[in-house]
Every structure is written in structure tokens, then in C-alpha cells.
N, C-alpha and C positions, 0 to 999 in steps of 0.2 A: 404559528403554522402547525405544531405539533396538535391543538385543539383542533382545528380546521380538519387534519389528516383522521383525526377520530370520527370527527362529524359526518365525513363523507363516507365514513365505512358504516353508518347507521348508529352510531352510540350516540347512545342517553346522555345528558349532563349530568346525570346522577354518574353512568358508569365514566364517564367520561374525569370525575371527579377524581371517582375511587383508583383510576388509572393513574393520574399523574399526582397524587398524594393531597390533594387540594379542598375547599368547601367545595359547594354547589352553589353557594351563592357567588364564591370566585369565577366559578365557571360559567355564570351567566352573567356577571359583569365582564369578562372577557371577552364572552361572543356579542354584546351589545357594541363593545367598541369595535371589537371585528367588521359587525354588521356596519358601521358607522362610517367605517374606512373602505368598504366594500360599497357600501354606497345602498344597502339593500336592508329589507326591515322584516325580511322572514328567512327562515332554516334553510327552505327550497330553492330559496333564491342565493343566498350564501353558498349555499352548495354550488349551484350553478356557475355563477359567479368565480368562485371559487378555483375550479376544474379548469374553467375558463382562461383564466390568467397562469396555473399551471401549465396548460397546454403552449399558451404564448412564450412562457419563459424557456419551455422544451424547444418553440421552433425557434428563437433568438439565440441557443446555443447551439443548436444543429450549425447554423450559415449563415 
């Protein structure tokens, strides 16, 4: 989740790397499974995707 929360703020997997103390090769094998479990096979769509399901989990705790 924490990669995801980077992603949509525009970071790099390179910065994205350097953030959480990790390779870049970690970092792109994580967002592959991400993508994988998201159902989706590019960035834009992960992102989307993504927001998407945030947003859901926001109105299922609202009520």
C-alpha cells in the first residue's frame, strides 16, 4: 500500500526505491504483483485503479 501511496503522488521507482530503503528491482517486482492483483498492466491504470478502491474503502467506513 505504502508503494501504491508513492505512485500516485508521481514517484519514480527509482525515488520510490530510495524512499523506502529497497533495490529498484524490488520495487518493480512489487508493483508487478500489485498490477497483477489489481487486475491492471500499466502505471495509469494502477493508479486509477488504485484511488478507486481507496475511495470505496472510504464510503464502506463512512455507513
Amino acid at each position: 500500500m505504502h508503494i501504491m501511496m508513492l505512485v500516485t503522488q508521481g514517484s519514480t521507482n527509482e525515488q520510490i526505491a530510495k524512499d523506502i530503503h529497497m533495490s529498484k528491482r524490488s520495487v518493480d517486482n512489487y508493483l508487478k504483483k500489485i498490477y497483477d492483483k489489481l487486475g491492471v498492466r500499466a502505471r495509469a491504470q494502477a493508479v486509477e485503479r488504485f484511488l478507486q478502491l481507496q475511495q470505496k474503502a472510504k464510503m464502506r467506513n463512512q455507513g
